[in-house]
N, C-alpha and C positions, 0 to 999 in steps of 0.2 A: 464348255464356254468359259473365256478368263474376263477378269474385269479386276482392275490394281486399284490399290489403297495405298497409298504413301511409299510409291516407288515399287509394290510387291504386286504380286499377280494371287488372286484368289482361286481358289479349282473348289465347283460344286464335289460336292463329292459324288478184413475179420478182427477182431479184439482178438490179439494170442493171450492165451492165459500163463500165468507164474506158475514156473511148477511148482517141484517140493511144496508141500503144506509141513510146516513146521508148529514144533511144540509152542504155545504159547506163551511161555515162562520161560525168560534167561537168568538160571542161576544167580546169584551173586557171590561172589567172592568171599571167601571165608573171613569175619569182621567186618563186613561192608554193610552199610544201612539196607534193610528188606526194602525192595524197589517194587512199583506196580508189574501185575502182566501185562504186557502189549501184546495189541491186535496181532492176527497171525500176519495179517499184510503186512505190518511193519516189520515184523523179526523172521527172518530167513534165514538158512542155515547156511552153513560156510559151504558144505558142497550144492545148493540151491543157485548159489552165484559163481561157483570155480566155472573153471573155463571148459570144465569136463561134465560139467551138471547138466540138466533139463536145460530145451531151450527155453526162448522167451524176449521179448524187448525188454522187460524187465534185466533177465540176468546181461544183456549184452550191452546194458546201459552201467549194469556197477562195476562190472569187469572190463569196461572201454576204458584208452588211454586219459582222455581227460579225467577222467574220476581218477584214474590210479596216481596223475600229476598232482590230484589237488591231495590226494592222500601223503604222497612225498612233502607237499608243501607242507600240510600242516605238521608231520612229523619233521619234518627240518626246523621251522618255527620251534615247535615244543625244544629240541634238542638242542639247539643255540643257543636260544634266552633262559634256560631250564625254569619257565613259567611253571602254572601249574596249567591242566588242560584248559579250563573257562579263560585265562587269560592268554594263554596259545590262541585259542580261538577267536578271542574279542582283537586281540593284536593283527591276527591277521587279517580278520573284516578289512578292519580299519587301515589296514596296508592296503589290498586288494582295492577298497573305495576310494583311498588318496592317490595311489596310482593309476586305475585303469579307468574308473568310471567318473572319478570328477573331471577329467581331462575331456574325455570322450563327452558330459554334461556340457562341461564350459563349450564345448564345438556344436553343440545341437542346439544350442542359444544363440550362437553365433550367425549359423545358418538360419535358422529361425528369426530371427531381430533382419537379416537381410532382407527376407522373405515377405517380411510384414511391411518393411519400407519401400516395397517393390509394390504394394498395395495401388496407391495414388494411380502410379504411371498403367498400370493392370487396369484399373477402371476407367483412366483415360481412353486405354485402344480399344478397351470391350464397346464402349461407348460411338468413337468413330466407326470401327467394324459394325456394327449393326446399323446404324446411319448409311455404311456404303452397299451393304448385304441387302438392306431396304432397299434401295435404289435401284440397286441391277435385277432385284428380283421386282419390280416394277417394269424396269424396259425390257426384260428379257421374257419376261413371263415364267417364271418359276414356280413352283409350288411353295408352299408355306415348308411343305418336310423338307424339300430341295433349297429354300433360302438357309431353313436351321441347320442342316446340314453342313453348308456351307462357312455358316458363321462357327459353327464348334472347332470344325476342321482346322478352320484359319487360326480361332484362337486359340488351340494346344498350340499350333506352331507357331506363333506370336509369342505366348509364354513360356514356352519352350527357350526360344532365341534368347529373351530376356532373363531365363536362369542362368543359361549357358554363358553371356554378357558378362553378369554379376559373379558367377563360382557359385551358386546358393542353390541348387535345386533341395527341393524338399525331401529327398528318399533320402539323403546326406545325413539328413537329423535323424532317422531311422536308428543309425549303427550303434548307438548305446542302446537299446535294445536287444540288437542282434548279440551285441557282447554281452552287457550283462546278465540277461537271463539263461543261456548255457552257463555262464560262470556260477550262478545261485542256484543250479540246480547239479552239478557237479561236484559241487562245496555238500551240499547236501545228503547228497548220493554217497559220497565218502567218508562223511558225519555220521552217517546210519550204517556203512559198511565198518567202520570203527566199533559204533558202539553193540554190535550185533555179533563183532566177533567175525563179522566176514571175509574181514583184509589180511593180510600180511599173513598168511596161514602158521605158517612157518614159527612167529612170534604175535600171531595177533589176538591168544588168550592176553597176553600181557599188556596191550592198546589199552584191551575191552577193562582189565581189568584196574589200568590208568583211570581210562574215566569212572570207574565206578566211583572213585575217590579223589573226583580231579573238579566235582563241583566246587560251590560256595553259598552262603547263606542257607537260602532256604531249600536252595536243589545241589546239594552235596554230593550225589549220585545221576552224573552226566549220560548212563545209561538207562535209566527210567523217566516215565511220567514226572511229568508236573501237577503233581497233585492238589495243589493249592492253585491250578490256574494261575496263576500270576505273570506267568510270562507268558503263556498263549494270548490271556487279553491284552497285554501291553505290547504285544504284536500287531492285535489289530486295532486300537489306541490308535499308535504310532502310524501304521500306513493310514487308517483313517483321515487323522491330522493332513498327508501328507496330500490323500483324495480332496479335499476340503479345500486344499489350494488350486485345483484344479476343477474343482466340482466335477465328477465324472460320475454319472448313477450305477453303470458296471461295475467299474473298477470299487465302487463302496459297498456293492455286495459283495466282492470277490474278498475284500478287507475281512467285511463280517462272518464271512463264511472259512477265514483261515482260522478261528479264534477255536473251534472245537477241533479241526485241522490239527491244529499244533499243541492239542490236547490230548492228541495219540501219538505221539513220535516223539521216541529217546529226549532229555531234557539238551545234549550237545545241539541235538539240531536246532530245536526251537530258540537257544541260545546266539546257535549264528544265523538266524531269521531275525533276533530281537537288534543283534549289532547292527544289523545290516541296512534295518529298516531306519534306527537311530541316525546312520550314516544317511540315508537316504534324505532323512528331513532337513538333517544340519547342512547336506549339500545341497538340497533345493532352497532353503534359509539362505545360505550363502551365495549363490547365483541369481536373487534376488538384490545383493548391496550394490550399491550403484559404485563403490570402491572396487569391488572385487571385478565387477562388470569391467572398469575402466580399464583393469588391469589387463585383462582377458582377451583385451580392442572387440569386447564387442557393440555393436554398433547401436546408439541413441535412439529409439523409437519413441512414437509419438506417447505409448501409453507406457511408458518408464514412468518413477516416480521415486521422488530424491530421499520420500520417508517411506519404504517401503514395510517395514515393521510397523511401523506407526499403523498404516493401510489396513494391515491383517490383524493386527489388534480389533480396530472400528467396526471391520467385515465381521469377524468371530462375534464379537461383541454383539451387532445388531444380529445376526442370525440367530445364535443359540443363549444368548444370554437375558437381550432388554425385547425378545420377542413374546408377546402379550396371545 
């Protein structure tokens, strides 16, 4: 049975396991500061991940192409700017976030701020639609399931139309997602095939043995622990911070829960975890200026606000500070 609304017609309706178990102590280099052992999980031996070893998702994940690109990359990095490794590594973050995922940010705001302005007129037709869903299921005799039915149906395709109208569906703003977290964890994957000695078989005693001596300050040796914690908690610090603008209750266990995390793995990783996350904040801070916004054309929503700092000052402040 059809019955129209504004010109339209409505219709009722296994875990595989890692192989090799490996020694739990990676040498150190003759002269190099004594570094902690790492868990066996973390340190795998070079034929654990060749391409001739055990299998595993594991090995098929540090011996796949993307890991082997971000290994190129960061040794190209190193070998251009002749950094030392901790700034190889912090330069590339910071390349990798000013090129791929600030861009990819500024477009999921963009989508997003559409999305939200589409609000109004959204509430508008849900409102009509129900009013007319009422009515026909009054003359027609429908059932309550058979009206709601009808009115769901009609409304995906109502907002549907209206994404499609606009360019703005919601899965849009998805795709920095899908890009950066393969990106963070291939960076990663290749930070620990470094520092373990896993890569570049051929010359990859002399990577491993780069970082041993390619820290700074207090983690001098980019192949061990962080013994001082320090940069595991200013990992979960920093995403903390960044959950906090969000308020997400998941996402601020996942924060908390990286902080022992990245209190087992090589000091290089937790290094490009701590850049990363840095970048993270200072990009979601910057996608917040109403200059930067301008810039970006993304569009003026109603809960924009011209002092956006100022805001998160006042927010922090009464939450964790003047709260009694």
């Amino acid at each position: 049975m059809l019955c129209r609304l504004g010109g339209r017609w409505l219709r009722p309706p296994p875990v595989l396991q890692v192989g090799t178990r490996v020694p739990q102590r990676v040498s150190a280099p003759t002269g190099c500061t004594k570094r902690s052992a790492l868990p066996v999980w973390a340190v795998a031996s070079v034929s654990a991940v060749s391409p001739g070893g055990g299998g595993g998702w594991y090995q098929a994940l540090a011996t796949s192409a993307p890991v082997q690109s971000a290994e190129e990359m960061l040794l190209g990095v190193h070998t251009a700017t002749g950094l030392p490794w901790w700034g190889s590594i912090l330069l590339t973050t910071v390349a990798l976030r000013g090129s791929v995922t600030l861009p990819l940010a500024a477009y999921q705001h963009y989508i997003l701020a559409k999305v939200e302005n589409l609000q109004p007129e959204i509430k508008n037709i849900a409102r009509h639609l129900n009013q007319e869903v009422a009515l026909r299921a009054n003359q027609l005799g429908w059932s309550k399931r058979v009206a709601r039915l009808t009115y769901l149906k009609n409304m995906r395709r109502l907002v549907s139309e209206l994404y499609v109208r606009d360019n703005c569906h919601p899965f849009k703003a998805t795709v920095l997602v899908w890009i950066q977290l393969p990106m963070w964890i291939f960076m990663s994957v290749a930070l620990r095939n470094f520092s373990t000695g896993a890569a570049h078989a051929e010359a990859g005693f002399s990577v491993q043995e780069q970082l041993a001596t390619g820290g700074v300050l207090w983690f001098p040796d980019l192949t061990s622990l962080d013994s001082t914690w320090i940069l595991p908690i200013s990992v979960g610090v920093i995403n903390l911070l960044i959950v906090e603008m969000y308020v997400t209750y998941f996402v601020r266990a996942v924060s908390v829960l990286m902080i022992p995390v990245a209190a087992t793995v090589p000091s290089s990783i937790v290094l490009y975890w701590f850049c990363s996350s840095f970048m993270g904040l200072s990009q979601n801070l910057l996608l917040r200026s109403p200059r930067f916004r301008r810039l970006c054309r993304i569009p003026l929503t109603k809960g924009d606000s011209e002092t956006p700092y100022k805001d998160l000052f006042a927010a922090f402040y009464a939450k964790f500070i003047s709260r009694k």
